[in-house]
N, C-alpha and C positions, 0 to 999 in steps of 0.2 A: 311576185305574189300573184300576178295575175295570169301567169300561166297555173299555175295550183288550183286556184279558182275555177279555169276552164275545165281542168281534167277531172277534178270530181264532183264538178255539177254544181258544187254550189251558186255559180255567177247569176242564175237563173233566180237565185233564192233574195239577192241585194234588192232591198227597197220593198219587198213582196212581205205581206202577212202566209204569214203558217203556221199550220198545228205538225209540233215537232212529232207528235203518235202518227203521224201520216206520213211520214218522208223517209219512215225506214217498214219493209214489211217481213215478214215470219215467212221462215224457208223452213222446212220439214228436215227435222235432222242435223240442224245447222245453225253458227251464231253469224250473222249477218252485220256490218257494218257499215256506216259512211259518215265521212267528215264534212261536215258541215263549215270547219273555218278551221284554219291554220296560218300559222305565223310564227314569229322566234317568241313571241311570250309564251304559247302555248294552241291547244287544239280544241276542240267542241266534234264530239265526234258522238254518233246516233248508235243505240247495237239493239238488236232485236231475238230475244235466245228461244229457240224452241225448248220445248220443256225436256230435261233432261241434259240440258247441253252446260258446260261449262269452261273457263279461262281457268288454267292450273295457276298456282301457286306461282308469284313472281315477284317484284321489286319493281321500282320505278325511279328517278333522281327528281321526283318531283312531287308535290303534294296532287291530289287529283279528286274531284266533286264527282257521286254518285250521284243521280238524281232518276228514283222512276217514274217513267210516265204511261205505265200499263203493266198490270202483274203481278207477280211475285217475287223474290229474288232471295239469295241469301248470300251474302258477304262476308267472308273471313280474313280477317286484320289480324296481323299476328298470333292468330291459335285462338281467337276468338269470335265466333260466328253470330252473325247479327242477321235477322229477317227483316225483310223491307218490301211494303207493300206500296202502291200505287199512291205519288204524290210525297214518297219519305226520302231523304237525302242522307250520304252518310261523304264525309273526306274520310279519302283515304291518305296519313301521311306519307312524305315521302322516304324511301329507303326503310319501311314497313313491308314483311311479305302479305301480299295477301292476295286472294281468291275469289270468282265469281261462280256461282252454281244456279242452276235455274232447275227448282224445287217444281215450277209450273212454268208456262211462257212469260215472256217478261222484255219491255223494251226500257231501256235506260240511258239518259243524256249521260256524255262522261266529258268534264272540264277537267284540262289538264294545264295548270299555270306554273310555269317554269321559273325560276327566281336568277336573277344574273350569273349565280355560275355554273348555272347547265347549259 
């Protein structure tokens, strides 16, 4: 684990206070991302969407916490699409398709908790 921790930066972050809106920034064109913590339960990983950008339509073996912390966003759970502004959380279950679209710019924490048999 503690090579993981080296390679994407977080080591730097153990013990330190931070504002999660500051640890990821807005690339032009682009969804940007980094993982914050990873391990076998799951991940904490940061994404930053320019507006207009989006993650197509997928699957997961795990249930997984939206949570924005700047912007706009819109999330589609099984054929159903939800807006979610600044501060609003949405799970996503696991082995549900669903979709990220960035209606405006938009950074969003994404907890991913794995359950024993993933």
């Amino acid at each position: 684990m503690e090579t993981n921790r080296k390679s994407n930066g977080s080591a730097k972050l153990i013990g330190k206070v931070a504002k999660l809106v500051d640890l990821v920034d807005y690339q032009e064109g682009a969804v940007v991302s980094r993982t914050i913590m990873s391990n076998k339960s799951g991940t904490v990983t940061l994404f930053a969407f320019d507006e207009g950008q989006s993650l197509s339509e997928h699957t997961a073996p795990f249930d997984a916490l939206v949570y924005l912390i700047d912007g706009e966003a819109e999330v589609i759970i099984s054929g159903k699409a939800l807006q979610l502004r600044e501060g609003d959380m949405v799970i996503m279950p696991a082995y549900e398709p669903h979709a990220v679209k960035a209606p405006k710019r938009f950074k969003m924490v994404l907890l991913m908790i794995k359950d024993e048999k993933s």
